[in-house]
C-alpha positions as CSV (number, residue, x, y, z in Angstrom):
1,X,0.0,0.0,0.0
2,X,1.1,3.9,-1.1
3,X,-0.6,6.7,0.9
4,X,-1.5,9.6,-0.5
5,X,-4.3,11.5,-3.0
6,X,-2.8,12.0,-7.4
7,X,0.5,12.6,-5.3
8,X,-0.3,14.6,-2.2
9,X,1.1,12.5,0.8
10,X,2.7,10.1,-1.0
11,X,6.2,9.0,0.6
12,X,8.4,10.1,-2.8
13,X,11.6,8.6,-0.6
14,X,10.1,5.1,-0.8
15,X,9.1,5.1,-3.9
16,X,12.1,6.3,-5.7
17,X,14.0,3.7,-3.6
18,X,11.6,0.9,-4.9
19,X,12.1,2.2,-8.9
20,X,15.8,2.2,-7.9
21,X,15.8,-1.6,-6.6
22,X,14.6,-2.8,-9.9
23,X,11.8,-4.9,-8.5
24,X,9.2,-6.0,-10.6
25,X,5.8,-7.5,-10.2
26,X,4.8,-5.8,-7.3
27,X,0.9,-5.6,-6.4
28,X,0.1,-1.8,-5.3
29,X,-2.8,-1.0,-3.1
30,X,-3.4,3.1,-3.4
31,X,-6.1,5.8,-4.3
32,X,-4.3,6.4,-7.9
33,X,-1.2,6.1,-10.0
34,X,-1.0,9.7,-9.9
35,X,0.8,11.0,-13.3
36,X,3.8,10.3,-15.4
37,X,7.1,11.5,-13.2
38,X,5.0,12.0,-9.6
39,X,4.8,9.8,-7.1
40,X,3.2,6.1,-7.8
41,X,3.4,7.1,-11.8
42,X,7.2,6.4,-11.3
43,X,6.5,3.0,-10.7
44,X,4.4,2.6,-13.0
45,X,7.0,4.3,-15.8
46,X,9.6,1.6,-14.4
47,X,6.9,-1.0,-15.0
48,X,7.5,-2.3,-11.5
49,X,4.0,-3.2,-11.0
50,X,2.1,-6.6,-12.3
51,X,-1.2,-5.5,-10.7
52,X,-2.9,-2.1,-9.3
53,X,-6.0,-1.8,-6.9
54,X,-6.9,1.4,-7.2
55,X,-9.8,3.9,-7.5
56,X,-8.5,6.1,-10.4
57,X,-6.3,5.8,-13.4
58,X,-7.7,8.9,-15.4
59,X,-4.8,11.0,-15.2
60,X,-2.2,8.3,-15.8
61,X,-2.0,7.8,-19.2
62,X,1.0,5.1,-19.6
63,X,-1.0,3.0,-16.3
64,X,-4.0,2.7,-19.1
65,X,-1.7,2.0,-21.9
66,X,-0.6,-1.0,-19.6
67,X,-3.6,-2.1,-19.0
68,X,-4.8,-1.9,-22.5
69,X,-1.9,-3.8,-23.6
70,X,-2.3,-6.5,-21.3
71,X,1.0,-6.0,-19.2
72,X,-0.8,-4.7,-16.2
73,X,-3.9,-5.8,-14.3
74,X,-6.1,-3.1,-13.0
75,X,-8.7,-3.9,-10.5
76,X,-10.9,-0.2,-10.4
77,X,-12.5,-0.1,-6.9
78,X,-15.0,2.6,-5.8
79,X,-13.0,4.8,-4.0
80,X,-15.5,5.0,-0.9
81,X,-15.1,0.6,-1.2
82,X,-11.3,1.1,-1.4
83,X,-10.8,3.2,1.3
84,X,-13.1,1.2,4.0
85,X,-11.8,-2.2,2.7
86,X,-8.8,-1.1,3.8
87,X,-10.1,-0.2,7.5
88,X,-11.5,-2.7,7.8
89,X,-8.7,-5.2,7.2
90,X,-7.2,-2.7,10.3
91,X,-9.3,-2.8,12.4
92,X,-10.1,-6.8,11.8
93,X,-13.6,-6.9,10.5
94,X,-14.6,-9.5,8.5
95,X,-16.5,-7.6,5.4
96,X,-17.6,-4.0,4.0
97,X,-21.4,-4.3,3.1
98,X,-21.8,-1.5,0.9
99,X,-24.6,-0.6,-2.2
100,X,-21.9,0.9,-4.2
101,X,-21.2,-1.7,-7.4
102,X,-24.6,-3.4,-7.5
103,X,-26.0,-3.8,-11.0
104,X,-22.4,-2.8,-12.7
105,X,-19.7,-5.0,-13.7
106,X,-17.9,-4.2,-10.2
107,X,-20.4,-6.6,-8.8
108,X,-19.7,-9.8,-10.9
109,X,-18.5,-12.5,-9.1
110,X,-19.3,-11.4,-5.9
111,X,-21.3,-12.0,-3.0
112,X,-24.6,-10.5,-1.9
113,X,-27.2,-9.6,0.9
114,X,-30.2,-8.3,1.0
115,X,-31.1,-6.4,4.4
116,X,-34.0,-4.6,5.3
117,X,-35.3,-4.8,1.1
118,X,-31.6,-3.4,-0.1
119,X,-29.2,-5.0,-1.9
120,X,-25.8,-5.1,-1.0
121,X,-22.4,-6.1,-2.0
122,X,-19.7,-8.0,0.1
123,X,-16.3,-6.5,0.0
124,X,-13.5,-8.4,1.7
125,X,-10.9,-6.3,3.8
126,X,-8.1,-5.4,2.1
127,X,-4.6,-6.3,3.8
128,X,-1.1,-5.3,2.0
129,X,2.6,-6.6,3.2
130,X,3.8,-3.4,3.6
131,X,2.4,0.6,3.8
132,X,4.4,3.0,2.6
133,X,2.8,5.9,4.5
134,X,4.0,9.8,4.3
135,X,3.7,12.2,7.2
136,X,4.6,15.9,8.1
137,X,6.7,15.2,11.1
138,X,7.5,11.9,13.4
139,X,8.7,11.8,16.5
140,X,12.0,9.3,17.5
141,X,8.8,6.4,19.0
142,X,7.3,7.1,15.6
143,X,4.0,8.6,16.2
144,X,2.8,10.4,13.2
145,X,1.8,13.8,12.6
146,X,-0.2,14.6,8.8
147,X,-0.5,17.7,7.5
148,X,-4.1,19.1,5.9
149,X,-5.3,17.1,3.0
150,X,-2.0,14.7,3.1
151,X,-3.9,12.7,5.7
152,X,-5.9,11.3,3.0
153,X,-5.3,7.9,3.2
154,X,-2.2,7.4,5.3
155,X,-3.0,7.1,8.6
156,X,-5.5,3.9,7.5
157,X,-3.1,1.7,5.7
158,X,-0.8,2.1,8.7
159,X,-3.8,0.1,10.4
160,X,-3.7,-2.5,7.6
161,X,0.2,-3.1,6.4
162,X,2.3,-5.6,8.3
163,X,4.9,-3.8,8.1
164,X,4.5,0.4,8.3
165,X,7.3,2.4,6.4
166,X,7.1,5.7,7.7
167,X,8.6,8.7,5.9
168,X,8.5,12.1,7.7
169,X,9.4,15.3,6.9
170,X,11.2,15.9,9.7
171,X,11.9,14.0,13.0
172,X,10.9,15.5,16.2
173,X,11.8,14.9,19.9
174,X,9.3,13.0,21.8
175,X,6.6,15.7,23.5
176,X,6.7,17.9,20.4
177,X,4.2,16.4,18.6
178,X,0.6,17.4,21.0
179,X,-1.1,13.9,21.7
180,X,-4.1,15.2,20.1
181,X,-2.5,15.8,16.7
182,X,-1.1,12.3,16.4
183,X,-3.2,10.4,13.8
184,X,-0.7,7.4,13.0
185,X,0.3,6.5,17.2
186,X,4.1,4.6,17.2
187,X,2.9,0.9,17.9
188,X,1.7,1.0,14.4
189,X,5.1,2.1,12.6
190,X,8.2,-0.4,12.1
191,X,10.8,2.3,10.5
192,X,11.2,5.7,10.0
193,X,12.8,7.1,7.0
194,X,12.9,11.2,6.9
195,X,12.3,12.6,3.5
196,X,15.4,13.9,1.8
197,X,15.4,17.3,2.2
């Protein structure tokens, strides 16, 4: 999983680290591939990724020449679904029930429920190996601090990667982040890696 919103929050650090290694066939969890040269469109330009769950591909144009040509596997999720799959697998519930997909091909294949005369789709949690999260500062325990819209959808795959990749702007001393501004608290994080400045 790669936080952040068509490159806002998205831990550029990591990612540039992951084009560098020269892995290939990587499944990526995240809201969009953002666009050529930014963020998760890197990876996607170094064809490092076999399959994408994602929300949105509209302003990626070489991520939907893959998928025309075969070479990568696209699975378009609602982004309401995406996001709450992936709390869910956090927070260790068992299914997403949502009315979002049915009647469309996103339903296919799927499982239903009707409750109270509605008909609803059920989505499995989402769980990833690792989440490569961005935030605006860390402390040395590694709670997280996000700033404005970057929040997006950080601080929730922290909930749902095995192992948390953290990459801060900075890195504070403990006490200078206010406990009520921590989003991401430190038992969820593994490693801290401060964005190059």
């Amino acid at each position: 999983m790669i936080g952040g919103f068509m490159g806002v929050g998205t831990p550029e650090r990591l990612i540039d680290a992951l084009v560098a290694s020269g892995k290939t066939d990587l499944t990526l969890i995240a809201n969009d591939t953002a666009m050529p040269g930014k963020g998760i469109g890197k990876l996607i330009t170094a064809r490092a990724l076999s399959r994408v769950i994602t929300s949105h591909i509209g302003l990626n144009p070489e991520t939907q020449d893959q998928m025309n040509a075969g070479t990568l596997d696209v699975d378009l999720v609602p982004q309401g679904t995406l996001v709450e799959c992936i709390r869910a697998a956090g927070v260790g519930l068992g299914a997403v029930v949502t009315p979002t997909g049915i009647g469309t091909p996103v339903a296919e294949g799927k499982r239903t429920l009707d409750l109270n005369g509605k008909h609803y789709l059920v989505e499995l949690p989402i769980h990833a190996d690792f989440a490569l999260i961005a935030a605006r500062q860390a402390d040395y325990v590694g709670n997280l601090e996000y700033a404005l819209t970057a929040q997006n959808f950080n601080p929730i795959m922290a909930l749902a990667g095995k192992t948390v990749i953290a990459e801060p702007d900075t890195i504070v001393p403990v006490g200078m982040i206010p406990p009520d501004a921590v989003r991401t608290p430190a038992t969820l994080v593994d490693h801290l890696i401060r964005r190059a400045l």
